[in-house]
C-alpha positions as CSV (number, residue, x, y, z in Angstrom):
1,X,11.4,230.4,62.9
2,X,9.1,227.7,61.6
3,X,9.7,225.3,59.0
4,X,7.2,222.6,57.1
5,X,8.6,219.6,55.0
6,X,6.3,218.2,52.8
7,X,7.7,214.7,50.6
8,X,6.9,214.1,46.8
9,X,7.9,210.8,46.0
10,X,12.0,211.3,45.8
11,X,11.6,215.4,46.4
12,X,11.3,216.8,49.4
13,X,10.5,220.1,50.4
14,X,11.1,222.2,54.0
15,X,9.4,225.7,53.9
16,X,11.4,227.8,56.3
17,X,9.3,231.1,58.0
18,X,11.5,233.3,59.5
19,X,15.4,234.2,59.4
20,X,18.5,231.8,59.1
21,X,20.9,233.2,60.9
22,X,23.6,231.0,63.4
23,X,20.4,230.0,65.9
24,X,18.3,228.9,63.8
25,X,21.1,227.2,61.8
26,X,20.4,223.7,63.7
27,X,16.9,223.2,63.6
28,X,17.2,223.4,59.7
29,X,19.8,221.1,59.2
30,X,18.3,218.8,61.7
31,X,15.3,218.9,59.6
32,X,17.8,218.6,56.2
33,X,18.9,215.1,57.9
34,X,15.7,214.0,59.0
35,X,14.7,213.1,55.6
36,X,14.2,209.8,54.4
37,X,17.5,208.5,52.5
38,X,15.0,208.0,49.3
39,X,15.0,211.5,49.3
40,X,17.2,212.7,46.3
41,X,15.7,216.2,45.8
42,X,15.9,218.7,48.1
43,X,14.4,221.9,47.8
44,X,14.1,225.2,49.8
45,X,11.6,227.2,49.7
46,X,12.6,230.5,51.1
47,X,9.6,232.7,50.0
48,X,8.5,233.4,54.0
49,X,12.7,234.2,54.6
50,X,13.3,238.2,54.6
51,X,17.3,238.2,56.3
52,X,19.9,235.2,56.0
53,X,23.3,235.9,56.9
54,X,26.4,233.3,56.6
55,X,24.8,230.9,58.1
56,X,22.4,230.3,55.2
57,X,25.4,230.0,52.9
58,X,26.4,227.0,55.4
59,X,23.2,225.2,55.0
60,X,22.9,225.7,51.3
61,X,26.2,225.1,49.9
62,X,27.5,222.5,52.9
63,X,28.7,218.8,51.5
64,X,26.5,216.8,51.3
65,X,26.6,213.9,54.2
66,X,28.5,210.6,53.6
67,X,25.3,208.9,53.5
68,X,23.3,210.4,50.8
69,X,25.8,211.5,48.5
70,X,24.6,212.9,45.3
71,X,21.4,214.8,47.3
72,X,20.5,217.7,44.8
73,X,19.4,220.9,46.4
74,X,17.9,223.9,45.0
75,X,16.2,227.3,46.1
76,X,12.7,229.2,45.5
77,X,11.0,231.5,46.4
78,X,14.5,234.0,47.5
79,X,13.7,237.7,48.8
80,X,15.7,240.2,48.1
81,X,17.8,240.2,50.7
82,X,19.2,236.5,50.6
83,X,19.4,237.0,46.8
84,X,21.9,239.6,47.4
85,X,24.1,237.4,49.7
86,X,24.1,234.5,47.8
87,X,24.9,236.6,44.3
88,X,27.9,238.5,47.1
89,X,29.0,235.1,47.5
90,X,28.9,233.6,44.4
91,X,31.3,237.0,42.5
92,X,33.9,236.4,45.5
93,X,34.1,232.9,45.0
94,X,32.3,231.0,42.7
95,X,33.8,227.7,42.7
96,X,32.4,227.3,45.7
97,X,29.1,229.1,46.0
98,X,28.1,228.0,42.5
99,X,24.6,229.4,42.1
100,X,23.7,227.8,38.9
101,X,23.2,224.6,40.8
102,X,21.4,226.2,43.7
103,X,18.5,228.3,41.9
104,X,16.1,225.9,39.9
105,X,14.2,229.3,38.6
106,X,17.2,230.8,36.9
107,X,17.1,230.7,33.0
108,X,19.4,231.2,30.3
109,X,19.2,234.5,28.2
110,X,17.5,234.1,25.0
C-alpha cells in the first residue's frame, strides 16, 4: 500500500494504492494526523483501492481528534467493493456510518 497527500490551501488530499485492511490501518491514519492543523478538508481518494474491510470503516467514520475538531472528510473515487461495505454499514446502522457526510459525489434525485 502506497499513499500520496497532496495540500490545497485548507484541503488536503491522501491517495491511497492498495487495500485497507487492519495492516495497513496505521500508516493511513499516521498520514490522516500528519496533516497540518490548517487542514479543514480532508478527502480520500480511494480510486486505486479494490478491497477494504472494517478497518476502512475505522478510518473513515473514526472521531475526529481533540485537536482539530470539526475536520470534514469525504470519499472519491470508491470501487465497487468498498461501496458495498460502506452502503452494508450504513443500512445496519446509520447513525453511525452516515454516508451522506462521507461521499461528496452523491446527489439528490431530481
Amino acid at each position: 500500500m502506497n499513499t500520496l497527500t497532496t495540500l490545497n490551501g485548507a484541503t488536503a488530499t491522501i491517495t491511497v494504492r492498495g487495500d485497507i485492511d487492519f495492516d495497513t490501518l496505521p500508516p493511513l491514519r499516521v498520514a490522516a494526523d500528519a496533516l497540518p492543523a490548517h487542514v479543514t478538508d480532508l478527502l480520500w481518494d480511494l480510486t486505486h483501492t479494490s478491497f477494504m474491510d472494517i478497518a476502512g470503516l475505522h478510518l473513515l467514520f473514526a472521531p475526529a481528534p481533540p485537536d482539530r475538531p470539526g475536520r470534514r472528510i469525504t470519499v472519491i473515487g470508491l470501487r465497487p467493493q468498498p461501496m458495498r461495505l460502506l452502503r452494508l454499514a450504513a443500512e445496519t446502522n446509520p447513525a453511525a456510518f452516515p454516508l451522506d457526510r462521507l461521499l461528496c459525489d452523491v446527489r439528490a434525485p431530481l
